[in-house]
C-alpha positions in Angstrom: 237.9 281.4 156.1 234.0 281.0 157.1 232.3 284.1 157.9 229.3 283.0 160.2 226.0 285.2 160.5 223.0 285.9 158.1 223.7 285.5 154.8 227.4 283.7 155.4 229.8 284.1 152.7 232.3 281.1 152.5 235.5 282.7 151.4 237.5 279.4 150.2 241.1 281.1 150.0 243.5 277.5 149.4 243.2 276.6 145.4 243.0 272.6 147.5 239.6 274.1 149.4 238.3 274.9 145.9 238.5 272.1 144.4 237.6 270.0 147.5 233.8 272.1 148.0 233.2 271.9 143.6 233.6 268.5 144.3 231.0 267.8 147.1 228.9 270.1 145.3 229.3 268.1 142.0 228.2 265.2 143.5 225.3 266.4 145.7 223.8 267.6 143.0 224.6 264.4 140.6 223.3 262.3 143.7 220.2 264.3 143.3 219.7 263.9 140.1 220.3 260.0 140.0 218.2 259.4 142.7 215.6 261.4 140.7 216.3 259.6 137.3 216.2 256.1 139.1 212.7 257.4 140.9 211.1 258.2 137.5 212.4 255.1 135.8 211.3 252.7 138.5 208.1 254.1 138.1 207.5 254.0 134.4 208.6 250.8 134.4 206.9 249.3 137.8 204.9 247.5 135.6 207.4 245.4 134.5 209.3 245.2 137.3 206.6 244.9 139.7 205.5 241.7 137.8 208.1 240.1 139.0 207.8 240.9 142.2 204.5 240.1 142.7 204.8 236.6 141.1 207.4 236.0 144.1 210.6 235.8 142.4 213.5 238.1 141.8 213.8 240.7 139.0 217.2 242.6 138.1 217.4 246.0 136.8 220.7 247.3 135.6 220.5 251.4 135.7 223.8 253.8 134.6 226.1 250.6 135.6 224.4 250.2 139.3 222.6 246.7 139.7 220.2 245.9 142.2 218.4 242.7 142.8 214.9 242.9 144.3 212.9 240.1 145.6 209.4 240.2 147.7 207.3 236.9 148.7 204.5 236.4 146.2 201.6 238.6 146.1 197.9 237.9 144.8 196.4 241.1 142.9 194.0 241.6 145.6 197.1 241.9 148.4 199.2 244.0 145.7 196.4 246.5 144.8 196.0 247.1 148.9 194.1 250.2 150.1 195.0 252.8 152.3 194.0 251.0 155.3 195.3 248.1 154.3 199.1 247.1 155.3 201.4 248.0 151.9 204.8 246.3 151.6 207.8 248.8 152.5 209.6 248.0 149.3 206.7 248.1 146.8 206.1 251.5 148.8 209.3 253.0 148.3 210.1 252.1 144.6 206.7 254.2 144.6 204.6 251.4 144.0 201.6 252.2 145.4 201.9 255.7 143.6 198.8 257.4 141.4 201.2 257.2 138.2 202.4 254.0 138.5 198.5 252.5 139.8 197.5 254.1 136.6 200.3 252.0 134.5 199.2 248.6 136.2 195.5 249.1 135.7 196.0 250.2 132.0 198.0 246.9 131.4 195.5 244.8 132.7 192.5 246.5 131.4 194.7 246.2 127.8 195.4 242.5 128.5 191.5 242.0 129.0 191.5 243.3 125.3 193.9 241.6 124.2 192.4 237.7 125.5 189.3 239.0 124.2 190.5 239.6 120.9 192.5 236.4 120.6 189.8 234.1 121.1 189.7 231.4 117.9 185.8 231.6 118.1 186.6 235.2 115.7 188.7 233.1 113.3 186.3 229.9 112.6 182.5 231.3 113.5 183.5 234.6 113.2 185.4 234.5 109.5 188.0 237.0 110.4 191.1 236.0 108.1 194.5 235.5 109.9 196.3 238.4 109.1 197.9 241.4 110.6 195.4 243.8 109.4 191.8 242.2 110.4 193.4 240.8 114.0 194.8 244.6 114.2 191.0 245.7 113.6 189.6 243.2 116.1 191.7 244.1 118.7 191.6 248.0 118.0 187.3 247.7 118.3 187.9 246.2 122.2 190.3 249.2 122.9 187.6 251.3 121.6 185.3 249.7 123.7 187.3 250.7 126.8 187.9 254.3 125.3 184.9 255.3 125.1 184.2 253.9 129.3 186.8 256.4 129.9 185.5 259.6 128.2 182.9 259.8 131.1 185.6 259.6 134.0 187.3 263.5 133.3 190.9 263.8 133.4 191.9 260.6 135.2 189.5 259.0 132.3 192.2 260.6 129.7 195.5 259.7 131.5 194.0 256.0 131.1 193.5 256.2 127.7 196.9 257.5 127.0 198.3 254.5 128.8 195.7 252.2 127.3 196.7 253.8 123.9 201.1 253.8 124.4 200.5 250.1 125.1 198.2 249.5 122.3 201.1 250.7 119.9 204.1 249.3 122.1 202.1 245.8 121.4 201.4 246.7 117.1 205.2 247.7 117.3 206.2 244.1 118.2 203.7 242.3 116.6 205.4 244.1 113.0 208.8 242.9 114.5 207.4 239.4 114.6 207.0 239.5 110.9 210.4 240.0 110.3 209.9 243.8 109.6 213.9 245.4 109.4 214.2 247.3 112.9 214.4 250.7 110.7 211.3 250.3 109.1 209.0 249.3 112.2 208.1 252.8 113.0 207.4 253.6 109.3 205.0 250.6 109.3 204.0 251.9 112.8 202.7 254.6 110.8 201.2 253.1 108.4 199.0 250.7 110.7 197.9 254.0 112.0 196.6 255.6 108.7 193.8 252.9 108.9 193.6 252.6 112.6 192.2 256.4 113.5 189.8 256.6 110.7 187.9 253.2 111.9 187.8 254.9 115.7 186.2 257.7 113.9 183.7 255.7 112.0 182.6 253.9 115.2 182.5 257.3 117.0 180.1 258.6 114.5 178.1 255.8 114.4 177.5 255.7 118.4 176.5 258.9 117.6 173.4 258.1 115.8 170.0 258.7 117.3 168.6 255.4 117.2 169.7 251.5 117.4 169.0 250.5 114.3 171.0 253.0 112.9 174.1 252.6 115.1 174.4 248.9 114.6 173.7 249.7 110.7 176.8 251.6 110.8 179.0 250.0 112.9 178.2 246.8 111.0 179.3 248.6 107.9 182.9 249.5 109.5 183.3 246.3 110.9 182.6 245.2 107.0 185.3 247.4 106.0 187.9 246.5 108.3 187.4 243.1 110.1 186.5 241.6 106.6 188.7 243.6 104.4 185.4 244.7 102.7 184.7 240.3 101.4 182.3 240.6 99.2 181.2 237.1 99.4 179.9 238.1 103.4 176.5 238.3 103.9 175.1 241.8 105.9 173.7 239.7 108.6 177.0 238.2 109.6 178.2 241.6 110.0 175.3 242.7 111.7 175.7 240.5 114.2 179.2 242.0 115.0 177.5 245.5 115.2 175.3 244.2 117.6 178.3 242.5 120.2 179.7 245.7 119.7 176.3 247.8 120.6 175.9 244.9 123.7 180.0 245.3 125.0 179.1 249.0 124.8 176.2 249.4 127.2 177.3 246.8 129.3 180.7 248.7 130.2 179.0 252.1 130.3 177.1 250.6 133.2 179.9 248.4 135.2 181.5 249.4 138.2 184.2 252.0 137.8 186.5 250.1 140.4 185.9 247.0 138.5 186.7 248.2 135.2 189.9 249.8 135.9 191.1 247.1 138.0 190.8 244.7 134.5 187.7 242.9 135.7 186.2 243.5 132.4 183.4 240.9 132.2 183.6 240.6 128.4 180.3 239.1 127.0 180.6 236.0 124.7 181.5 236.4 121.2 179.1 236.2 118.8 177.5 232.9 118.2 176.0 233.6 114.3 173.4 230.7 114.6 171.2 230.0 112.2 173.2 233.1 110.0 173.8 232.5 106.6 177.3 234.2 106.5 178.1 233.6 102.6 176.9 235.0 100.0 178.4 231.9 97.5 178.7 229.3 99.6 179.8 227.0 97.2 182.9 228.6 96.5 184.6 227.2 99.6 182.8 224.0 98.7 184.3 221.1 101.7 186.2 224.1 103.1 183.1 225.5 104.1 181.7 222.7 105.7 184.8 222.1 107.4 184.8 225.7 108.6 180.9 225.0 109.9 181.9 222.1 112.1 185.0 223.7 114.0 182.2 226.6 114.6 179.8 224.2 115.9 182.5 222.5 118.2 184.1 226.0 118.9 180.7 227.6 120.5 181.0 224.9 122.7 183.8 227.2 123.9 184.7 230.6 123.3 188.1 230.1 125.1 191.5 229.8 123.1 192.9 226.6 123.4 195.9 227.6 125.6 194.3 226.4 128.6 196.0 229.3 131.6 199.0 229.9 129.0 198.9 232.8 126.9 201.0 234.1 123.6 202.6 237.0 123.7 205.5 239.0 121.9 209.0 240.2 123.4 209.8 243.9 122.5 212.2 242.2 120.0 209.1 240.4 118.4 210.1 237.0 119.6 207.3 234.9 120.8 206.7 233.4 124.3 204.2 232.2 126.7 203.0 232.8 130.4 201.0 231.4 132.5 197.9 233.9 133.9 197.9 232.9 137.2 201.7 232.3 138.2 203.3 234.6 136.1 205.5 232.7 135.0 207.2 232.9 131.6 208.8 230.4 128.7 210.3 230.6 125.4 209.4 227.3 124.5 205.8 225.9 124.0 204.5 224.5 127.2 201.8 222.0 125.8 
């Protein structure tokens, strides 16, 4: 019996009425909460999704059993990134595309991608001297991120949600660059760790040495942590080879301190080249690498030429199980196997 009137008080007197209102109650509210759960998801993952999408083709996302398969005619960054008085696709609109959190997400993974190229440039393994290895191609790519960091700190709050982004991806990428070595699965955040003992304290050692007074002693400084951490403290490298890194560094900083804030966080980071170390005596011995050397000297001389990687418009990158692929900068599209 339903008592109309202010305050109405359903009095649900059959044991069948009971059960029939808990259950439309149960599900409104488990509707609810779906639709909520699904709303956040989409948008944390819109980057990944949205990828897809933009590259013209369709992506699937499987969510508590319920999969949905979207697809949206290709995109160019310029239509995707459209402005209020621009028309916005209905679809990208209402899986909340065009929302502040997930504009933030998109611009933090291209502002980290433009790290990333910049860091994998070859010209920093044969001009540049920087070993190989996890630990000085961690360093490398850790000074760009700083780089962008410290373009943030003068843009307030929405300068720190960036870097938190910037920062969650910079460790989602180290995580699956340990998985490609073969690291067990269980011991990836415990080497997470690890690569962050060393990461922090060089981001403090740059940060104090920007905070010097004058040039000279800025680069002196940041030459010195670069020493420590790009060259794994080599003895056998000369102090102008690493000065020459503390000045890119210097260079990179000014010039993104002055570049156009719409520019930067849409990834149009126009990284300058890397450094050239002409007519730098980089060894201290240079007879200990003998022919090596001399080898090393002409893929530098034929690498300035070029400061590109040799990939042409593919690019490497890692799966979150570590598993190596490529894709293309332009198309977006993707392969397991080598395309050259």
């Amino acid at each position: 019996r339903i008592q109309g009137g202010c305050g109405c008080v359903a009095q649900l007197k059959s044991p069948l009425l009971v059960l029939l209102f808990s259950a439309i109650t149960r599900k409104a509210i488990c509707d609810k909460l779906a639709a909520s759960s699904l709303r956040k998801l989409l948008t944390m993952r819109s980057a990944w999704v949205m990828r897809s999408v933009a590259a013209g083709r369709p992506s699937t996302m499987t969510t508590a059993g319920l999969q949905r398969t979207y697809f949206a005619t290709a995109h160019s960054r310029s239509q995707v990134a459209a402005g209020p008085g621009e028309n916005k696709s209905w679809m990208l609109n209402l899986l909340g595309y065009y929302g502040a959190e997930s504009t933030r997400l998109r611009n933090a993974e291209s502002v980290f991608q433009t790290c990333v190229d910049q860091s994998s440039k070859k010209a920093w393994l044969t001009r540049g001297r920087v070993v190989n290895d996890f630990r000085p191609r961690h360093a490398l790519l850790l000074a760009h991120v700083w780089l962008v960091h410290k373009r943030l700190l003068a843009d307030g709050e929405s300068g720190k949600l960036m870097q938190e982004a910037i920062f969650d991806l910079m460790w989602e990428d180290t995580s699956m660059r340990i998985r490609s070595m073969g690291i067990n699965e269980l011991s990836v955040n415990k080497n997470l760790s690890e690569v962050q003992k060393y990461s922090f304290p060089l981001l403090v050692a740059y940060d104090q040495a920007m905070a010097l007074p004058t040039k000279v002693e800025r680069e002196d400084h940041l030459g010195a942590a670069s020493w420590r951490n790009l060259w794994m403290a080599d003895a056998n490298l000369t102090v102008e080879h690493c000065m020459e890194m503390a000045a890119y560094l210097n260079r990179e900083h000014e010039a993104l301190q002055n570049l156009d804030g719409e520019a930067f966080y849409e990834g149009r980071i126009p990284w300058g080249p890397v450094p050239s170390w002409t007519g730098i005596k980089s060894l201290v011995n240079e007879s200990e690498l003998g022919s090596g050397d001399a080898m090393l000297a002409e893929e530098a001389a034929v690498d300035a030429a070029s400061d590109d990687d040799a990939l042409g418009e593919w690019r490497e990158a890692l799966a979150v199980n570590g598993k190596r692929y490529w894709w293309h900068v332009k198309t977006r599209e993707s392969r397991w196997e080598k395309p050259f």
